[in-house]
C-alpha positions in Angstrom: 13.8 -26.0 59.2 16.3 -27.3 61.4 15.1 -30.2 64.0 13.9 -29.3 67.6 15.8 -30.8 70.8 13.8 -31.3 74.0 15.2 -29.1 76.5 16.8 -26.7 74.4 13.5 -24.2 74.7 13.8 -24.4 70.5 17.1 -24.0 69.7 18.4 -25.8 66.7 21.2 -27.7 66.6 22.5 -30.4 68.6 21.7 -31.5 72.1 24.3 -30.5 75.2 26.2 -33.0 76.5 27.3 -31.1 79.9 24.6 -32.2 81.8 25.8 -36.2 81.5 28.1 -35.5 84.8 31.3 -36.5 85.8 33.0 -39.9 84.0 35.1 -42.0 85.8 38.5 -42.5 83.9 40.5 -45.8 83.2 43.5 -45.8 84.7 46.6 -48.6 84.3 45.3 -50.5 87.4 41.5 -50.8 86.6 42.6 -54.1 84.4 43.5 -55.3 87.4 40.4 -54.9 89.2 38.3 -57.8 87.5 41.3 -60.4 87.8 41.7 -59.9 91.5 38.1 -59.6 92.1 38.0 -63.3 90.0 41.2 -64.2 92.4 39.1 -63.6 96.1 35.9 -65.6 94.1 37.9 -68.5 93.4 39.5 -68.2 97.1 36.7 -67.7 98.5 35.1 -71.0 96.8 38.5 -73.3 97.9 38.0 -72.3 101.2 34.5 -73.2 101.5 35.4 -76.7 99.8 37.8 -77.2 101.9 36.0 -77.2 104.6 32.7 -78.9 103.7 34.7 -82.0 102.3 37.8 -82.1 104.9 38.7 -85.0 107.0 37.2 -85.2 110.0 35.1 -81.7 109.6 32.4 -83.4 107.2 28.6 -82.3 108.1 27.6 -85.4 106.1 27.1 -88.4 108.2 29.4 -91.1 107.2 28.2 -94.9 106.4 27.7 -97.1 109.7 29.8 -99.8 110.8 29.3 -103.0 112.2 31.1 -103.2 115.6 30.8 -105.4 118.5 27.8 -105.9 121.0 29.6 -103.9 123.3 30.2 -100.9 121.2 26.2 -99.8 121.3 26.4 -98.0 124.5 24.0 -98.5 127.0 21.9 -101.0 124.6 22.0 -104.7 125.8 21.1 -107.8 123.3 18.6 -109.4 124.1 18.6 -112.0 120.6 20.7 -113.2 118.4 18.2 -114.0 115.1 20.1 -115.9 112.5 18.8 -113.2 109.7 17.9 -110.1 109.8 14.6 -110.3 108.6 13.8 -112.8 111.9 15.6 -109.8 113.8 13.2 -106.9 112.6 10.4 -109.7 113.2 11.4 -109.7 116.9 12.0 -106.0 117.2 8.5 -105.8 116.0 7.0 -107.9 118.4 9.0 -105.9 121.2 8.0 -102.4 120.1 4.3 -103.3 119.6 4.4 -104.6 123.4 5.7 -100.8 124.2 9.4 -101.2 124.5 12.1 -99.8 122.6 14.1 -101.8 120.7 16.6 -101.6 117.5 18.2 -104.1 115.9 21.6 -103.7 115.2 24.0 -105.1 112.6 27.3 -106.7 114.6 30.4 -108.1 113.7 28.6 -111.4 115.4 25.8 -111.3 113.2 22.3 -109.3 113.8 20.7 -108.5 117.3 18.0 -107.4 118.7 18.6 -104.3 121.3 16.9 -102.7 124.2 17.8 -100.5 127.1 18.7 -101.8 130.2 15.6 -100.9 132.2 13.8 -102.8 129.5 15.6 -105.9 129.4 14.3 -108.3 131.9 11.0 -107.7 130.0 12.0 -108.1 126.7 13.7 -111.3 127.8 10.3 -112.8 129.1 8.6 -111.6 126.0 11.3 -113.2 123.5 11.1 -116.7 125.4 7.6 -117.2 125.4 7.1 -116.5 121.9 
């Protein structure tokens, strides 16, 4: 007895093939197809390098520099601690009394900073300690 197919309604022998559709045929430039699309990957990718890690362009912040005291903008020093650790002491004692205060490495050595509004009252606060 010869072996059944499914959808051949029992008709021996074996199974059609024309229902599989249309195949798409290789042509000459179909090897070229996975090489360029590698090509525009690989571009694609230098670009985006590029840009991330250019000159200039970075979105990563760079490492800070010392400067001057009069490279802080509107900050004004209001102490000049011989370490830092006295510095952040005194910024302490400044923000727990409610002002705003950072200390700030210069090329002069640490100081303590506050805004200008704030710094006839940091003043009195830092000489009566």
């Amino acid at each position: 007895m010869a072996p059944r197919y499914p959808g051949r309604s029992g008709v021996a022998g074996p199974p059609d093939l024309a229902h599989t559709g249309r195949v798409s045929s290789w042509n000459n430039i179909s090897y070229a197809y996975g090489p360029l699309m590698a090509m525009g990957g690989m571009a694609v990718l230098i670009l985006l390098l590029r840009w991330a890690f250019g000159h200039g362009q970075s979105v990563v912040e760079r490492p800070p520099r010392a400067g001057s005291e009069d490279q802080y903008g509107l900050l004004v020093p209001v102490a000049a601690p011989p370490s830092y650790v006295e510095g952040e002491l005194l910024r302490r004692s400044l923000e727990d009394a409610g002002l705003r205060a950072t200390l700030a490495q210069t090329n002069d050595g640490p100081r303590v900073m506050v805004w200008p509004d704030d710094e006839q009252r940091a003043r009195r606060m830092l000489s009566s300690r």
